[in-house]
PDBQT receptor file of N, H, CA, C and O in Angstrom, charges set to zero:
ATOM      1  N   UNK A   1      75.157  99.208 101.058  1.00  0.00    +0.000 N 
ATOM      2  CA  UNK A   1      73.750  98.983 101.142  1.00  0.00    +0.000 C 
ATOM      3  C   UNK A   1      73.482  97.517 100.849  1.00  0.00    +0.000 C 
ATOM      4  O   UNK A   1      73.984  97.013  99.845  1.00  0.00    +0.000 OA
ATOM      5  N   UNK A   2      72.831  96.909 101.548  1.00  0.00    +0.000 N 
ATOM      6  H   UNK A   2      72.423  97.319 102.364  1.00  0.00    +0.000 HD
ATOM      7  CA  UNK A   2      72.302  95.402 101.620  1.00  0.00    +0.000 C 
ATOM      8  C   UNK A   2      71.042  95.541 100.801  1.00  0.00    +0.000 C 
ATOM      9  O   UNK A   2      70.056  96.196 101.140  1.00  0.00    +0.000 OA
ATOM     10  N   UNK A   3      71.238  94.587  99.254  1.00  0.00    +0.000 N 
ATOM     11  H   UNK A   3      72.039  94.055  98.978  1.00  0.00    +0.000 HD
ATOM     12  CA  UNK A   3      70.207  94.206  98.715  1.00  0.00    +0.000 C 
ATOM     13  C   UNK A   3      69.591  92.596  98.621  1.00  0.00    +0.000 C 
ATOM     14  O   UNK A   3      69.423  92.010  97.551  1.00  0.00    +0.000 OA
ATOM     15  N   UNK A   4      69.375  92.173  99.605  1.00  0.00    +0.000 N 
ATOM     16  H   UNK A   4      69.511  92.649 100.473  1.00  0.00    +0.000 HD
ATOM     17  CA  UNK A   4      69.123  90.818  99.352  1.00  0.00    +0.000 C 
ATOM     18  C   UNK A   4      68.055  90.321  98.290  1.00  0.00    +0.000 C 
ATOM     19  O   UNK A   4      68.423  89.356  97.619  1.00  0.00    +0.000 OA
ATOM     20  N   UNK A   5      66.859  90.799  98.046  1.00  0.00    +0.000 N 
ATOM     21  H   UNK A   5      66.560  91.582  98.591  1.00  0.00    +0.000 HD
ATOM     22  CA  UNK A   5      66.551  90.300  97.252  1.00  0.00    +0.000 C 
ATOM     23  C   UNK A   5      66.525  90.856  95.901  1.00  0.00    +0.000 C 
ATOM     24  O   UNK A   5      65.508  90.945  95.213  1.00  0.00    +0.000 OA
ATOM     25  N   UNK A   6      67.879  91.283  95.505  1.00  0.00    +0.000 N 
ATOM     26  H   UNK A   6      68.705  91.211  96.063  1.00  0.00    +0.000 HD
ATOM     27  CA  UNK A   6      68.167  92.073  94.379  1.00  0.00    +0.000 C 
ATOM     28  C   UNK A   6      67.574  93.131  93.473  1.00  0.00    +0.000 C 
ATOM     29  O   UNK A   6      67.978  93.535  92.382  1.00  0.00    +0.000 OA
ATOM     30  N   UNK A   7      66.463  93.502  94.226  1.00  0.00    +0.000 N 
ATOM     31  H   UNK A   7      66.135  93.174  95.112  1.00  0.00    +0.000 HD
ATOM     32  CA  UNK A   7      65.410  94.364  93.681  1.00  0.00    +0.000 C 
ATOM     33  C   UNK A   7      66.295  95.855  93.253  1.00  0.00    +0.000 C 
ATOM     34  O   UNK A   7      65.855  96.576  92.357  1.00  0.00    +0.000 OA
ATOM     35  N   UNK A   8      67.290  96.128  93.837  1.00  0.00    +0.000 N 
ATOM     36  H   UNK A   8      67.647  95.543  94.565  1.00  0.00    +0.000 HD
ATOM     37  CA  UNK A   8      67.616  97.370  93.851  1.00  0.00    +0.000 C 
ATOM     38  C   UNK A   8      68.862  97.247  92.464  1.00  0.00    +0.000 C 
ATOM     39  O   UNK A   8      68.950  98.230  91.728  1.00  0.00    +0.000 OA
ATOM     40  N   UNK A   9      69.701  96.113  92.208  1.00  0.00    +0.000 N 
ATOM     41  H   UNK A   9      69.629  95.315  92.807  1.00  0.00    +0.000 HD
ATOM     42  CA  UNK A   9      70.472  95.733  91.603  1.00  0.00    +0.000 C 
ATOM     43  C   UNK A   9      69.945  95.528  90.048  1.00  0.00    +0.000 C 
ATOM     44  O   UNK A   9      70.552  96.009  89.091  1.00  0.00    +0.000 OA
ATOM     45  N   UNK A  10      68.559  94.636  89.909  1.00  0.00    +0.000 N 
ATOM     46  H   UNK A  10      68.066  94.245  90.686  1.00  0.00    +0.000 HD
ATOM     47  CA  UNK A  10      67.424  94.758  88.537  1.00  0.00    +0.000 C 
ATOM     48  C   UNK A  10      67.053  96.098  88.563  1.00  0.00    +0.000 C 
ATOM     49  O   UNK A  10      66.478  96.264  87.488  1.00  0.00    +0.000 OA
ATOM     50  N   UNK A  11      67.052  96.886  89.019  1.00  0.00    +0.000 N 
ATOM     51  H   UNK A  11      67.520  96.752  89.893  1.00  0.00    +0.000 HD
ATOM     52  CA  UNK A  11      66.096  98.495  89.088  1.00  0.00    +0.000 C 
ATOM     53  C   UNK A  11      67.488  99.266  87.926  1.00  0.00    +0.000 C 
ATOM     54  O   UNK A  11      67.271  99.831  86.854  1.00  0.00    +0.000 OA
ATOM     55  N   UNK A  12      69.039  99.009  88.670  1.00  0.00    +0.000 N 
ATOM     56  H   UNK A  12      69.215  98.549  89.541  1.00  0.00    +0.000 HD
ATOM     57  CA  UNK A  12      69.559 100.099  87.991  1.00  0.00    +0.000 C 
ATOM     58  C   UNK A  12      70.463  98.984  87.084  1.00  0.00    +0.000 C 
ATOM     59  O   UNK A  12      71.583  99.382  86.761  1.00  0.00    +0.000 OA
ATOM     60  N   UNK A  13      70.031  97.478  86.600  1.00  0.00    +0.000 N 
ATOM     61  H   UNK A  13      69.122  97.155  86.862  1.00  0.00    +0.000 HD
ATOM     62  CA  UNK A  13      70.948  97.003  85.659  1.00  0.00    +0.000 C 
ATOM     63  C   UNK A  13      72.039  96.217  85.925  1.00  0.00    +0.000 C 
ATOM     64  O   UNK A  13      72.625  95.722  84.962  1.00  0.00    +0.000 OA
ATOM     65  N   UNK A  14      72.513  95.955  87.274  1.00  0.00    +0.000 N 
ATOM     66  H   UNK A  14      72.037  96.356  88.056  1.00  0.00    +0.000 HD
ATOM     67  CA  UNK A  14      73.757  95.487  87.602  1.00  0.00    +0.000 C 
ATOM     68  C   UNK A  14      73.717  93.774  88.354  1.00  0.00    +0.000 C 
ATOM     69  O   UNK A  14      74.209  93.128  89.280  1.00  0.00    +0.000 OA
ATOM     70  N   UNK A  15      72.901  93.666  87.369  1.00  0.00    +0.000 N 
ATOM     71  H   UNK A  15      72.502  94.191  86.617  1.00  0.00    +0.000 HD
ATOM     72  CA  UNK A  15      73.103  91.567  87.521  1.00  0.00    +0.000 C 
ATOM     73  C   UNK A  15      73.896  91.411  86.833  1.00  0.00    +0.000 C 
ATOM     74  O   UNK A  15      74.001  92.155  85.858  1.00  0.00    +0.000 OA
ATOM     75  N   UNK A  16      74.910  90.231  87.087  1.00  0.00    +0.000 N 
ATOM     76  H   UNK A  16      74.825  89.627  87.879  1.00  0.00    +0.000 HD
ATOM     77  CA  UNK A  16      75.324  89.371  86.152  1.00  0.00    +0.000 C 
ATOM     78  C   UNK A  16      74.354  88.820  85.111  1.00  0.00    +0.000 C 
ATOM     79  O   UNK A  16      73.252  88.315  85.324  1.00  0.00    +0.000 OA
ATOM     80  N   UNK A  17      75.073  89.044  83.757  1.00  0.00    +0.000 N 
ATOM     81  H   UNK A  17      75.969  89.454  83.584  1.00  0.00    +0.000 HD
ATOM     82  CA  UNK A  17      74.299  88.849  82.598  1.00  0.00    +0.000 C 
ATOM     83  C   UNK A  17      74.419  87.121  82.679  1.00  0.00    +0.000 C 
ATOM     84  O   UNK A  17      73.605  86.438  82.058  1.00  0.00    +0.000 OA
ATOM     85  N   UNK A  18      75.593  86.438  83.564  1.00  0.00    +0.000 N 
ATOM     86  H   UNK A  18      76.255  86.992  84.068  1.00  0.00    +0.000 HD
ATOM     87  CA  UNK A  18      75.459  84.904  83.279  1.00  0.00    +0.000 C 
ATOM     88  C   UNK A  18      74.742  84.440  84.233  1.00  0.00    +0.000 C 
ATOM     89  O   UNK A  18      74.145  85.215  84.981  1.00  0.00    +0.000 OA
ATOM     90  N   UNK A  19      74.658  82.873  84.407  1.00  0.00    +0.000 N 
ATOM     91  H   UNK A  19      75.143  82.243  83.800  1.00  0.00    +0.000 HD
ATOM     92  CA  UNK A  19      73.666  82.750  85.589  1.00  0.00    +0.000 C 
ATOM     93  C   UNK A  19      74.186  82.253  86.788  1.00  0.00    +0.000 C 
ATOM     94  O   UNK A  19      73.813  81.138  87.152  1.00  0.00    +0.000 OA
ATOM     95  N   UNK A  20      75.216  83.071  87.663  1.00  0.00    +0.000 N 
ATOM     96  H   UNK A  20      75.519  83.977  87.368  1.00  0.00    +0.000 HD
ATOM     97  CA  UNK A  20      75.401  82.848  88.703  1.00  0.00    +0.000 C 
ATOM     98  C   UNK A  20      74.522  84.051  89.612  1.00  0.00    +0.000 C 
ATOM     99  O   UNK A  20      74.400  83.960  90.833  1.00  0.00    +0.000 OA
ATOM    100  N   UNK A  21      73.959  85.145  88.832  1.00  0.00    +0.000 N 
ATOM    101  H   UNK A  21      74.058  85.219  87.840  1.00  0.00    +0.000 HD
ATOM    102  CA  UNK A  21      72.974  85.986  89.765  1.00  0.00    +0.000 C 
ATOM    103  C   UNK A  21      73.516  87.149  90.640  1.00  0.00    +0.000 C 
ATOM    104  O   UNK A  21      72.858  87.943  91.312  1.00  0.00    +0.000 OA
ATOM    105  N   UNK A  22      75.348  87.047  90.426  1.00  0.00    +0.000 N 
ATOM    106  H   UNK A  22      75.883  86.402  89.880  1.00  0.00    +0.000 HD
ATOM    107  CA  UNK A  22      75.663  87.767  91.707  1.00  0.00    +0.000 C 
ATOM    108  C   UNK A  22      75.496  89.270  90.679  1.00  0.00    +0.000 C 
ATOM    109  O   UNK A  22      75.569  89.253  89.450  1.00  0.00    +0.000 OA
ATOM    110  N   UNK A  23      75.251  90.562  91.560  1.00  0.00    +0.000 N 
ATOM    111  H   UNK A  23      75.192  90.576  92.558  1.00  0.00    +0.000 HD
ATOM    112  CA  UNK A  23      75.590  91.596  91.153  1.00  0.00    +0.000 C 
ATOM    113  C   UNK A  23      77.085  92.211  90.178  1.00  0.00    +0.000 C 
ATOM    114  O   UNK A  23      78.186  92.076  90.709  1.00  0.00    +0.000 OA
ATOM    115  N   UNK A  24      77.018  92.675  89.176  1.00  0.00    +0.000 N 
ATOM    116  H   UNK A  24      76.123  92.785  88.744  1.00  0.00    +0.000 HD
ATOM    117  CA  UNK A  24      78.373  93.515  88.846  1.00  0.00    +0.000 C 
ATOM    118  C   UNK A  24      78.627  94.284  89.664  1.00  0.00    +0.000 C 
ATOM    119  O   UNK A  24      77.907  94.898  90.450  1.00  0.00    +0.000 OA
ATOM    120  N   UNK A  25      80.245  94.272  89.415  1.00  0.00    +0.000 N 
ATOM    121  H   UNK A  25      80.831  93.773  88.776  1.00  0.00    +0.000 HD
ATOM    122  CA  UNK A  25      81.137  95.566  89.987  1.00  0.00    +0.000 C 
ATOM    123  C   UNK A  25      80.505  96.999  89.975  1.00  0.00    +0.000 C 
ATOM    124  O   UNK A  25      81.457  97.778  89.921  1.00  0.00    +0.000 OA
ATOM    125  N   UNK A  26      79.351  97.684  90.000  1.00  0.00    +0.000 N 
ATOM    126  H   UNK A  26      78.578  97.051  90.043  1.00  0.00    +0.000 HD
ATOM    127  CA  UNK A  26      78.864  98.658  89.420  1.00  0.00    +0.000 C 
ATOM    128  C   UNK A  26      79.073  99.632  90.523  1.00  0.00    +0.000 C 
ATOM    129  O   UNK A  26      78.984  99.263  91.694  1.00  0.00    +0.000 OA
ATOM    130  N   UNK A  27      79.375 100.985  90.167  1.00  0.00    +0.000 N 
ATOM    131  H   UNK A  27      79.447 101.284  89.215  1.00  0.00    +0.000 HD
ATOM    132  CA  UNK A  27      78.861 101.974  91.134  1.00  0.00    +0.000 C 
ATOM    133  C   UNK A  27      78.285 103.396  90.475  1.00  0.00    +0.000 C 
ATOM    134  O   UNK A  27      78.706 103.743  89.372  1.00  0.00    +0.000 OA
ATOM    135  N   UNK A  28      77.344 104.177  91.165  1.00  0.00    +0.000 N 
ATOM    136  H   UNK A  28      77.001 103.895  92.062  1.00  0.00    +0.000 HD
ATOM    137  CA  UNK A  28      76.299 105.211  90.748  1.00  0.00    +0.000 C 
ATOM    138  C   UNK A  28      77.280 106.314  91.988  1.00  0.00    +0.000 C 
ATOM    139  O   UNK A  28      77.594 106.041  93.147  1.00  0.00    +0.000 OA
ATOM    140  N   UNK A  29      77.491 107.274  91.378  1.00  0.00    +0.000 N 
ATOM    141  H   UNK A  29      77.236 107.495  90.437  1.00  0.00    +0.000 HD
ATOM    142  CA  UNK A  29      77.296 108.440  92.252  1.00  0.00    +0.000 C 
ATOM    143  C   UNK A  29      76.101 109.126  91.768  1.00  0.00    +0.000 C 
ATOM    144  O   UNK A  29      75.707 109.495  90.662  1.00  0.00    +0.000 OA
ATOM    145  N   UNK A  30      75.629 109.176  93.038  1.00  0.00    +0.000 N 
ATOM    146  H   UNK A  30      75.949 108.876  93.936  1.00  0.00    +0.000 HD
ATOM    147  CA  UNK A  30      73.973 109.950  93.313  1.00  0.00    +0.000 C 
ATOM    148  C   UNK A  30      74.217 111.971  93.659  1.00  0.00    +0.000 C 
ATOM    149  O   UNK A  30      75.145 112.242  94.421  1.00  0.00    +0.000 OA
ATOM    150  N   UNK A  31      73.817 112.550  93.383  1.00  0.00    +0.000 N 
ATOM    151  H   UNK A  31      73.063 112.330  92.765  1.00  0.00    +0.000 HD
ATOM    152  CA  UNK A  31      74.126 113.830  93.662  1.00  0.00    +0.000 C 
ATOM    153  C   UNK A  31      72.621 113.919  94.621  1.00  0.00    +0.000 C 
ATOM    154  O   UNK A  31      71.692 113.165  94.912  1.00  0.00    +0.000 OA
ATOM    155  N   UNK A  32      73.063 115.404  94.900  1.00  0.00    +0.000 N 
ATOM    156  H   UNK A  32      73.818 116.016  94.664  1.00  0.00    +0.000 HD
ATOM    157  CA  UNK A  32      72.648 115.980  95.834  1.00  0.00    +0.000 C 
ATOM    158  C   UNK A  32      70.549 116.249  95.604  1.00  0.00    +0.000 C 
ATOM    159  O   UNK A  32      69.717 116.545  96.461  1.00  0.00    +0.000 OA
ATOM    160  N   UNK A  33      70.396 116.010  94.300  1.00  0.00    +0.000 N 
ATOM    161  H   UNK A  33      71.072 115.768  93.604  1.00  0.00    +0.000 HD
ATOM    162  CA  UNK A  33      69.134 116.055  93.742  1.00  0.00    +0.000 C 
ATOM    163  C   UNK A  33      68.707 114.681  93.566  1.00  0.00    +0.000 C 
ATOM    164  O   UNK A  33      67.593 114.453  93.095  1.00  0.00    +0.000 OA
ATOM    165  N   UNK A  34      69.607 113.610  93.952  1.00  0.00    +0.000 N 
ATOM    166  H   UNK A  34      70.512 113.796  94.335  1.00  0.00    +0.000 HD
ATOM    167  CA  UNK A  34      69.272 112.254  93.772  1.00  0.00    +0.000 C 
ATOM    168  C   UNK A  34      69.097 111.937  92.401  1.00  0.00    +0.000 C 
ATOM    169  O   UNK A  34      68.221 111.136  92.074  1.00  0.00    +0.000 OA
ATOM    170  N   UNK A  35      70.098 112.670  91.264  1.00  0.00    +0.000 N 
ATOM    171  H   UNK A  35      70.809 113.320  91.530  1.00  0.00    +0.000 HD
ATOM    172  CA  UNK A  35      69.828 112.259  90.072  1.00  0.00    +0.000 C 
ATOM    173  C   UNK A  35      71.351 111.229  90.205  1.00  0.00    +0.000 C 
ATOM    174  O   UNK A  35      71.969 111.186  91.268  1.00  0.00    +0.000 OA
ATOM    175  N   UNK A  36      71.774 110.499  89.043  1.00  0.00    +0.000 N 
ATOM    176  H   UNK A  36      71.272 110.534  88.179  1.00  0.00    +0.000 HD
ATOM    177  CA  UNK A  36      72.756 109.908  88.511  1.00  0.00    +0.000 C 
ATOM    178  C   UNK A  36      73.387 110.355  87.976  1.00  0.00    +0.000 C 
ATOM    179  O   UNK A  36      73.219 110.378  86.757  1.00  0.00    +0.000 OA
ATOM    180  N   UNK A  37      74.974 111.247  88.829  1.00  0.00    +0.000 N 
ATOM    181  H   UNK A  37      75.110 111.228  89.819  1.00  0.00    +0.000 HD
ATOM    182  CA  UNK A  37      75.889 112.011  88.353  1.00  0.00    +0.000 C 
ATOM    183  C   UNK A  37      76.799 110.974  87.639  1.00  0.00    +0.000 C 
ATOM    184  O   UNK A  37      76.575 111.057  86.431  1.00  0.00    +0.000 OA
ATOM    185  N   UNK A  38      77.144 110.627  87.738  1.00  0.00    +0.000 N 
ATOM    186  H   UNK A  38      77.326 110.560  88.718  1.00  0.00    +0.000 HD
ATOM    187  CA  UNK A  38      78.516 109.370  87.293  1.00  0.00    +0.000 C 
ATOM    188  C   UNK A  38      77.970 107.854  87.243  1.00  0.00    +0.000 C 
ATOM    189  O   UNK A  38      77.271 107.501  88.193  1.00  0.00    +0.000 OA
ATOM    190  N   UNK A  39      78.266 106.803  86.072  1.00  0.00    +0.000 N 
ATOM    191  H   UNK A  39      78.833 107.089  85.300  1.00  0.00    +0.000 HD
ATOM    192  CA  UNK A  39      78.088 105.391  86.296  1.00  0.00    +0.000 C 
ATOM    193  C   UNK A  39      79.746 105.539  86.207  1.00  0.00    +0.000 C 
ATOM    194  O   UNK A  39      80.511 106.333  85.660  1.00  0.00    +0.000 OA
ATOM    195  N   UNK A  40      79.897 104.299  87.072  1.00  0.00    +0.000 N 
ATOM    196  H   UNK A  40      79.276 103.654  87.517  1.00  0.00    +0.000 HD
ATOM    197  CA  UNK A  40      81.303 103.415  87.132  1.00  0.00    +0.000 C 
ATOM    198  C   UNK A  40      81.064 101.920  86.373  1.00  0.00    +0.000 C 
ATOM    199  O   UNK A  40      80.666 100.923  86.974  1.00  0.00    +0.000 OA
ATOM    200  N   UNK A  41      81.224 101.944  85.659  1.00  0.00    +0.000 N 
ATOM    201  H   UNK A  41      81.548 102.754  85.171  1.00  0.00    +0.000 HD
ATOM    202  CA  UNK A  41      80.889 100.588  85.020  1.00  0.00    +0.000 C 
ATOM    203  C   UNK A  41      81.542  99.352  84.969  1.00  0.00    +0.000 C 
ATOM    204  O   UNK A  41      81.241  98.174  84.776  1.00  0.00    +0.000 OA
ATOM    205  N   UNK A  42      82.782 100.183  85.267  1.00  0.00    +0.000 N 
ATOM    206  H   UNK A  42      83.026 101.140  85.425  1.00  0.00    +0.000 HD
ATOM    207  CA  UNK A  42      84.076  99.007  85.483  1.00  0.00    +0.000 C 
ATOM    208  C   UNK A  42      84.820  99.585  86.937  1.00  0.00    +0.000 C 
ATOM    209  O   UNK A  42      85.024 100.784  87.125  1.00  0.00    +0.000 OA
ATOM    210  N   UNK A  43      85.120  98.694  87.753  1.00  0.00    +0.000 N 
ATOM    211  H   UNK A  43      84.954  97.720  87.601  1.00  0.00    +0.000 HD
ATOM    212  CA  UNK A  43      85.368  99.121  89.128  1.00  0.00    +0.000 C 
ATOM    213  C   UNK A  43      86.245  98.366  89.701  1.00  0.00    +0.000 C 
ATOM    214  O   UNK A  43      85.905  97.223  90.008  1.00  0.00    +0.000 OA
ATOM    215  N   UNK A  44      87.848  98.920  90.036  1.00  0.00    +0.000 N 
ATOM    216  H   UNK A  44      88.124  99.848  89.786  1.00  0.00    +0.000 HD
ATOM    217  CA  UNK A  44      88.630  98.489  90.426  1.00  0.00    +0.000 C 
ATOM    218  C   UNK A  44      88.464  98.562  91.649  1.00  0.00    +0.000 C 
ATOM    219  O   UNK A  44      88.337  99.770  91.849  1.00  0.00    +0.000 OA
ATOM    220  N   UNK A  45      88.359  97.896  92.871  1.00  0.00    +0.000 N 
ATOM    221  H   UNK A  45      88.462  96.915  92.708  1.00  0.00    +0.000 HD
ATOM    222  CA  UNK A  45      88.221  98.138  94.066  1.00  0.00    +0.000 C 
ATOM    223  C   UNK A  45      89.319  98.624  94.880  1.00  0.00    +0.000 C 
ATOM    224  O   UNK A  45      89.115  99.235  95.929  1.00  0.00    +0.000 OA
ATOM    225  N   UNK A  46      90.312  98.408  94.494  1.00  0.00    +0.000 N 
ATOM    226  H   UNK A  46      90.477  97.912  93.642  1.00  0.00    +0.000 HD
ATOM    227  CA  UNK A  46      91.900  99.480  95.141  1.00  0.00    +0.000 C 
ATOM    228  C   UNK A  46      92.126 100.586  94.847  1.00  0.00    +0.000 C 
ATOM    229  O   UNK A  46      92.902 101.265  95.520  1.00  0.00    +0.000 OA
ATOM    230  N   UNK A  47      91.271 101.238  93.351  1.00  0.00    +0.000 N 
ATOM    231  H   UNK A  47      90.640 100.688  92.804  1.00  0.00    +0.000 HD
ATOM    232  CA  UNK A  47      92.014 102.280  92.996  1.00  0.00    +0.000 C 
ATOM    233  C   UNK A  47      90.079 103.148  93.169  1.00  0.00    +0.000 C 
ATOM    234  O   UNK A  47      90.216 104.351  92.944  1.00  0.00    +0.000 OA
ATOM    235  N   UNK A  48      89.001 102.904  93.388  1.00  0.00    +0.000 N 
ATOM    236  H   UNK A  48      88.890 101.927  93.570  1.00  0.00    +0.000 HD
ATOM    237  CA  UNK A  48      87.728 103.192  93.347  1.00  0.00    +0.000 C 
ATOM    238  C   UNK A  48      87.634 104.149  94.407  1.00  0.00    +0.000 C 
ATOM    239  O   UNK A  48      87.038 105.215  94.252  1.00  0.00    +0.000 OA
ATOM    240  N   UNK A  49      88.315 103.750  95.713  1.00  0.00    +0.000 N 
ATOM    241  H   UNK A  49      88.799 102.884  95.840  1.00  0.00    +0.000 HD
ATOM    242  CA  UNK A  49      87.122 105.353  96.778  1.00  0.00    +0.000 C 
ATOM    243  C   UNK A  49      88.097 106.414  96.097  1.00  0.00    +0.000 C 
ATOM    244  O   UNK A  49      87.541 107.414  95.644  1.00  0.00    +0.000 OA
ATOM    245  N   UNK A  50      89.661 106.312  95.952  1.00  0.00    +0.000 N 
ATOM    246  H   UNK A  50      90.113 105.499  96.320  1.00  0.00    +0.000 HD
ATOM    247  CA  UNK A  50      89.734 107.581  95.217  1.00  0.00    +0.000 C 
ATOM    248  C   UNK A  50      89.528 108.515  94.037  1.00  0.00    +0.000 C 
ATOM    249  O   UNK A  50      89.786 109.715  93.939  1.00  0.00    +0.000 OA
ATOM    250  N   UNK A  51      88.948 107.580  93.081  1.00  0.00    +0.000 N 
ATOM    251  H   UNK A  51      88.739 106.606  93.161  1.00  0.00    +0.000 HD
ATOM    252  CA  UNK A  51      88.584 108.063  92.197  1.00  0.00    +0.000 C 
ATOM    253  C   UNK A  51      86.881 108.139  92.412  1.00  0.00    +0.000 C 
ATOM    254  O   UNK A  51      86.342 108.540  91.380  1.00  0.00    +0.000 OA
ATOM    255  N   UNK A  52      86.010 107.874  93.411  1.00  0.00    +0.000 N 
ATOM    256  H   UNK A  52      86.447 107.548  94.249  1.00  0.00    +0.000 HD
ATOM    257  CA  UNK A  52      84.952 108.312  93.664  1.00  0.00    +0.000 C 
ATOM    258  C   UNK A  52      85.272 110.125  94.695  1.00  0.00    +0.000 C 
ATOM    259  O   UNK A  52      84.561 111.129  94.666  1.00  0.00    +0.000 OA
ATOM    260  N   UNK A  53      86.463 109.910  95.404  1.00  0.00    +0.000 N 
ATOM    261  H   UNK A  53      87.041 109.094  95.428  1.00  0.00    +0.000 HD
ATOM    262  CA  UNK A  53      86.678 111.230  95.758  1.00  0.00    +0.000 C 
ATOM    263  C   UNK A  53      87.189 112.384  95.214  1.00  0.00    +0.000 C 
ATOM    264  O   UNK A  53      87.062 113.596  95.389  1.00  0.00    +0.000 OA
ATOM    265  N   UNK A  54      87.948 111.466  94.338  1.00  0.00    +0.000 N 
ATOM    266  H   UNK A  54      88.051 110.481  94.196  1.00  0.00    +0.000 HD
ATOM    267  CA  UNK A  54      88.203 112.976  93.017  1.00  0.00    +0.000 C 
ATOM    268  C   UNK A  54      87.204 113.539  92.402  1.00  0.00    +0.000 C 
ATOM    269  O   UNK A  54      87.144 114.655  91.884  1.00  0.00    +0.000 OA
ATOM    270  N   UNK A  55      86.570 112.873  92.468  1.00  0.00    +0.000 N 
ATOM    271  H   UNK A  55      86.618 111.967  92.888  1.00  0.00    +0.000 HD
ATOM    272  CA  UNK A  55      84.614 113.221  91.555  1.00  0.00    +0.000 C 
ATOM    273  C   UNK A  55      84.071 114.311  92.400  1.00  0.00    +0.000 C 
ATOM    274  O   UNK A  55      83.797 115.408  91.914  1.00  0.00    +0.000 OA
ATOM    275  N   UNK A  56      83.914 114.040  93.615  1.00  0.00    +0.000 N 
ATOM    276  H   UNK A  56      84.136 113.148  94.009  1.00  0.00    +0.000 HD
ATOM    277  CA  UNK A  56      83.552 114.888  94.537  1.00  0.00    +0.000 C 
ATOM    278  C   UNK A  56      83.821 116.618  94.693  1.00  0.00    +0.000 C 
ATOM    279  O   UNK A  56      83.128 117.619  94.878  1.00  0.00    +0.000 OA
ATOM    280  N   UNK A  57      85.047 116.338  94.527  1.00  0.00    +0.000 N 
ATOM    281  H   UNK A  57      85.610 115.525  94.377  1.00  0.00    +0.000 HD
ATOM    282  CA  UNK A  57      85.973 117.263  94.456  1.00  0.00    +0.000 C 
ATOM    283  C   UNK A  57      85.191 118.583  93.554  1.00  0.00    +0.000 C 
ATOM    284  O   UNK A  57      85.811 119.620  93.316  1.00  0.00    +0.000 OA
TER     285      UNK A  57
């Protein structure tokens, strides 16, 4: 999902706390009620879609 003007990134917390502005590593699994099943707070990007698919599971 494309957030350019970071509105969506300030909504759930995931700026960089320093001031380069870019987003954290963050990821939300959303369930089926659109609540917030899972935060990922720390996010390896090699080892992440499978452990977002084990969740699933």
């Amino acid at each position: 999902m494309s957030d350019e003007d970071g509105a969506v990134s300030r909504a759930y917390g995931a700026l960089a706390a320093d001031a380069t502005g870019y987003p954290s590593r963050i990821s939300y699994l959303i369930g089926p009620t659109f609540t917030v099943v899972r935060v990922y707070g720390t996010v390896d990007p090699a080892a992440h879609p499978d452990e977002v698919l084990a969740d699933l599971r």
